[in-house]
N, C-alpha and C positions, 0 to 999 in steps of 0.2 A: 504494500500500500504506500504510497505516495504519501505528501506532505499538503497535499494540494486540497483545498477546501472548496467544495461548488455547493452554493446555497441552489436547493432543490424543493416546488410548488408539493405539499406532503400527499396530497391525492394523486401523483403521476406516480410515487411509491407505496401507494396500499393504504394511504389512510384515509379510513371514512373521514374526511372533512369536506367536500363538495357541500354547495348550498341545499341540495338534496338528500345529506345523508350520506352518499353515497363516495365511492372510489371512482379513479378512473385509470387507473392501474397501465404504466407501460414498461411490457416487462423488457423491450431492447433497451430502453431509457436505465432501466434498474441494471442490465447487464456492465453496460458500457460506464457503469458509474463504480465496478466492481472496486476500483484499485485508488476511488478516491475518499477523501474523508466529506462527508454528508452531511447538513446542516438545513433539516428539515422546515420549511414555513408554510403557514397555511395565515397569509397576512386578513381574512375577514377576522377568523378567531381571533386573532393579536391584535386586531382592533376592538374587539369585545363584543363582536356577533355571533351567537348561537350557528348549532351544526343540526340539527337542519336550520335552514334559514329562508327567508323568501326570495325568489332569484330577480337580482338587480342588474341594471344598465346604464350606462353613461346618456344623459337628457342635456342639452341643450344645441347652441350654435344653430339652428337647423336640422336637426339632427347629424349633425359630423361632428361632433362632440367626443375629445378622449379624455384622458385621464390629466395631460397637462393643462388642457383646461376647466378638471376640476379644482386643481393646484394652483390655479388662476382665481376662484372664483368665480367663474363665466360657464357652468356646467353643474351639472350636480349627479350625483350615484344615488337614483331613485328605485326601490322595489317596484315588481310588478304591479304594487298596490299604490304606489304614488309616495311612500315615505321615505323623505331625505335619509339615507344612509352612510351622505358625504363624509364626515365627521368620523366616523367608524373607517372607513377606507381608507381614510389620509393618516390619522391613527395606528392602523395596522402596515401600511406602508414606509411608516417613518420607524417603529418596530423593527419593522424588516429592514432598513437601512442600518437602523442601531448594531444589529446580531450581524449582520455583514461587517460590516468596521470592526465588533468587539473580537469575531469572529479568523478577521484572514481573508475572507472567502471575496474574490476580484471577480466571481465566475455566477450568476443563478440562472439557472432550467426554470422558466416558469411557467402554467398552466397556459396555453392558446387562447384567444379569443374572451379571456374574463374579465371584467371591467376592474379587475385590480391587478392581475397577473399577464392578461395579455400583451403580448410583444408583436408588434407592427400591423396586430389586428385585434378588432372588438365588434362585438356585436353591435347592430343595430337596434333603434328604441323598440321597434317588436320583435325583437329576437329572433326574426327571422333571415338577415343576411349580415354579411361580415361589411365593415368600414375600415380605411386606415386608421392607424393610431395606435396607443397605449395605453394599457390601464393603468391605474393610481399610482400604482407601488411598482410596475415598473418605470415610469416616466420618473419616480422619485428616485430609485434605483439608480438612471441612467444620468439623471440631474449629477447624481455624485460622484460620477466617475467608476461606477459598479457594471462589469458588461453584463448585459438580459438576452437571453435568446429564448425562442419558444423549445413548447416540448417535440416539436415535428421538424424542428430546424436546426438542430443544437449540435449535428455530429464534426464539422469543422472546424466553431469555435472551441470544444471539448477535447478535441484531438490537439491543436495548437495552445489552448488552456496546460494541456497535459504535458508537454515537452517544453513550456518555460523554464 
């Protein structure tokens, strides 16, 4: 095992923490992470939102709305039900920037498409197609100088992460 820290989204390695409850398990993602040291986040929780939870989306601009500009103020992380959950996300985001720094970790795998984890994509306000952008906590992430890549995109920056 290496020395080398990559902060990794905890639903892409087996934990129920999805807004659902649920996992989203991938297991080339777990293989290829074999030989590094692991720094699990699941930044809704660390913002202090329940597991299950209601599933939220990035709302404004027009709808083209990411996550820097909820860190803007000009956007907001609203549940399907219409409640601000901005507060909770930037929260759990800045969390996850804290455990990166305390941490080592210059590298996170984060969840596709989630309005806190997504990397260079997020959902739409009906959840039905993807937009560019970033979610909360990685836009805050990347603010710091922390590299973010998704869970579907990560095999080049992980292989070059790994021979620094």
């Amino acid at each position: 095992m290496t020395d080398k820290k990559v902060m990794v989204s905890a639903c892409l390695l087996g934990e129920n923490c999805r807004f659902d409850g649920g996992t989203c398990t991938n297991q080339a993602l777990k293989d290829d992470l074999e030989d590094v040291q692991l720094i699990l986040v699941c930044p809704e929780e660390m913002g202090g939102l329940s597991t299950p939870r209601p599933r939220a989306r990035i709302v404004g601009r027009e709808g083209n709305a990411d996550g820097v500009d909820v860190l803007a103020g000009e956007a907001q992380v609203l549940t399907h039900e219409g409640k601000d959950v901005s507060d909770a996300y930037i929260r759990g985001g800045i969390k996850t920037l804290d455990l990166a720094k305390s941490s080592g970790a210059e590298l996170a795998i984060l969840k596709s498409n989630s309005p806190s984890c997504g990397c260079g994509q997020v959902f739409t306000e009906d959840f039905q197609n993807l937009k560019s952008g970033d979610g909360t906590t990685t836009a805050i992430l990347k603010k710091a100088g922390i590299q973010v890549v998704n869970d579907s995109d990560y095999h080049q920056a992980l292989n070059d992460y790994k021979k620094k």
